[in-house]
C-alpha positions, 0 to 999 in steps of 0.5 A: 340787718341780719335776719337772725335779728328779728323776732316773731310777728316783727315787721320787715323792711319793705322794698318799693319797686318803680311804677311799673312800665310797659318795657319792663314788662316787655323786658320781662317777657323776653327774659322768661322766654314769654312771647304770648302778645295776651301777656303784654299788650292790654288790647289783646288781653281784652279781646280774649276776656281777661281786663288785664296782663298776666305779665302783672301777676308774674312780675309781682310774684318775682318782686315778692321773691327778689323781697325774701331774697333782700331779707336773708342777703347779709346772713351767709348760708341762710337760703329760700326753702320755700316761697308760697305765692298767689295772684290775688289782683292786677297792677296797672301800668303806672302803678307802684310795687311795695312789698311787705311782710312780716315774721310768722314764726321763728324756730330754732334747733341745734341744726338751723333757725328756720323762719316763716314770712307771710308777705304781700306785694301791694299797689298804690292804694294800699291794695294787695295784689300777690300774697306769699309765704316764706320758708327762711333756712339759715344753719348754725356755723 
């Protein structure tokens, strides 16, 4: 579906990522050039007072861009202008990523449709873990 297609406060299709693993974090880490063992290994979270991996929070808000991303990737020319996150709770190996999101709001001029999307990645029990908010470009041809 064509992002141009929906209309203010329409619910967007979501994207279930896998149950998160340690190897995709260690994946993750190696990508980003992160080496820091209190970002992947929970032992050595803890031993400096945090009760989770940072890891988590930076995949989350990845999922939540690759989520935007799936909303424009039928409409050619339209592009992320902004994308707004913030780590709101922690994800435990195992658990399962959906994203969600919704349109705040769509403006149109002679240039360009420019849309907002407010959304959430959210684990297994329904709670939000990393909240975001898009800015949607897409020009006229």
């Amino acid at each position: 579906m064509s992002i141009l297609e929906v209309t203010t406060g329409q619910t967007l299709s979501p994207l279930v990522k896998p149950p998160i693993e340690q190897e995709l974090l260690r994946r993750y880490a190696v990508a980003s050039g992160d080496h820091n063992p209190i970002h992947l290994d929970t032992d050595a979270a803890r031993s400096v007072g945090l009760d989770g991996i940072i890891a988590h929070g930076m995949l989350n808000m990845a999922f939540l861009g690759q989520f935007v991303n799936q909303q424009i990737a039928n409409d050619q020319g339209a592009r992320v202008a902004a994308l707004k996150v913030r780590y709101v709770g922690m994800v435990k190996p195992g658990d399962t990523i959906t994203c969600l999101g919704t349109v705040k709001s769509r403006i149109e001029d002679e240039k360009a449709t420019t849309f907002t999307l407010e959304c959430q990645a959210q684990n297994q029990r329904g709670e939000a873990v990393t909240l975001g908010e898009a800015t949607i470009y897409v020009p006229r041809s």
